[in-house]
C-alpha positions in Angstrom: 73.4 136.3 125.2 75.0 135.5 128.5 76.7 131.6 128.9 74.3 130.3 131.4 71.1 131.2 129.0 73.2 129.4 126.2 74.0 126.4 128.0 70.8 126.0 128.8 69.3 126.1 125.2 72.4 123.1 124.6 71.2 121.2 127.2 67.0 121.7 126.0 67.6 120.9 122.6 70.2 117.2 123.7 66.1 116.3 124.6 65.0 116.7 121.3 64.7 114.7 118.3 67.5 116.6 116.6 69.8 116.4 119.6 69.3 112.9 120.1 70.0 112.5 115.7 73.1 114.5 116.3 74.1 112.6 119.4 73.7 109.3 117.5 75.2 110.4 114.2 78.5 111.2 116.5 78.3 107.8 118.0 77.8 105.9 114.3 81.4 108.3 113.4 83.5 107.6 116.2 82.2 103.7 115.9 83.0 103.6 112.4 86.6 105.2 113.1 87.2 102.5 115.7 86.1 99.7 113.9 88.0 100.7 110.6 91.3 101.8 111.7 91.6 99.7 114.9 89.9 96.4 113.6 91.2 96.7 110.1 95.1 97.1 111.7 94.5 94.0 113.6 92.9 91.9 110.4 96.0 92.8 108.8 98.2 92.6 111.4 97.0 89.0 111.7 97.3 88.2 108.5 100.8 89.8 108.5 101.7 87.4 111.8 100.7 84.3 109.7 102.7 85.0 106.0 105.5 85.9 108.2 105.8 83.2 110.2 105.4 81.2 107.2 108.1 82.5 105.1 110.2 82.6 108.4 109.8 78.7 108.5 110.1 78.2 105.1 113.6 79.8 105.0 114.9 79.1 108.1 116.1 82.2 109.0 116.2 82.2 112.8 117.6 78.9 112.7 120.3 79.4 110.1 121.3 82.6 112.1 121.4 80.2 115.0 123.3 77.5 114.0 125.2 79.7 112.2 128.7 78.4 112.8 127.7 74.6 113.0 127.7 72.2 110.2 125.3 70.6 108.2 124.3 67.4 109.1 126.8 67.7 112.3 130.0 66.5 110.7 132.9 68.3 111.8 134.7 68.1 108.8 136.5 70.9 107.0 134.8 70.4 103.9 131.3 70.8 106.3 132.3 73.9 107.3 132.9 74.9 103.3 129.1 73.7 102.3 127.6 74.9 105.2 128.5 78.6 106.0 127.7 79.8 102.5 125.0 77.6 102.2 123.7 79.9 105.5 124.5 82.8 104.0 122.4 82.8 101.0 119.5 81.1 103.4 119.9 84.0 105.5 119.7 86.2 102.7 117.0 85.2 101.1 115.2 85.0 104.2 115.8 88.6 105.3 114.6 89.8 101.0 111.4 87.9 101.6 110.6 89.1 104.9 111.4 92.6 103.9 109.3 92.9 101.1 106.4 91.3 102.9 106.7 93.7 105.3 106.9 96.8 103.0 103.9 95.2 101.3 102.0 95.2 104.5 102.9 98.8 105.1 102.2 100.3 102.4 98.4 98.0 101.6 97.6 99.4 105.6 98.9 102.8 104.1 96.4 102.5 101.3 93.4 101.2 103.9 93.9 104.6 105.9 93.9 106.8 103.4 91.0 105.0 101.1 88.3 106.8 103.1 89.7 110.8 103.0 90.5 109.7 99.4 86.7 108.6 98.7 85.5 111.9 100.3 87.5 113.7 98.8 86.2 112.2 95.6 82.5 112.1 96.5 82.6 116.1 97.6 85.1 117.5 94.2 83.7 116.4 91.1 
């Protein structure tokens, strides 16, 4: 069968009622691919955004890393300097621990949302 007489059967049976189930079947896929992966990493990445700027807040951490060298309460003091720069320290600390594992939390729950649909057809086609 020559490539011209082939192409021409393609393009016949795209006119059809199975072409047209084929051709809407591969839209429905690629629909579903865009919508889960791309709209699922940005509801995550949203939610992500939101804890993070809330624990960022919470422990001050751009600010302490800021105002690293200043004093508490501005008093120039010796003793200021004492209560303040390891009082920074642990704020920055804790701050970078909490971000960290928030972020590995989110990595690995968008890890998990990629993989859950190979893992479910895998399971739906091995008993």
């Amino acid at each position: 069968m020559n490539k011209i007489n082939f192409f021409n059967k393609c393009a016949k049976i795209d006119k059809t009622l199975i072409g047209y189930f084929f051709k809407r079947v591969g839209f429905y896929c690629s629909d579903f691919i865009k919508a889960y992966f791309k709209g699922g990493y940005g509801f995550l990445f949203r939610i992500y955004q939101n804890y993070f700027s809330r624990i960022e807040r919470s422990t001050g951490l751009i600010v302490n890393i800021r105002y690293f060298t200043i004093p508490l309460w501005q008093q120039y003091a010796f003793a200021a300097y004492l209560i303040s720069i390891p009082y920074r320290i642990i704020r920055i600390i804790l701050g970078i621990v909490f971000l960290t594992i928030l972020t590995l939390f989110f990595s690995a729950l968008y890890l998990c949302w990629i993989f859950m649909p190979f893992y479910f057809i895998l399971k739906t086609i091995s008993p």
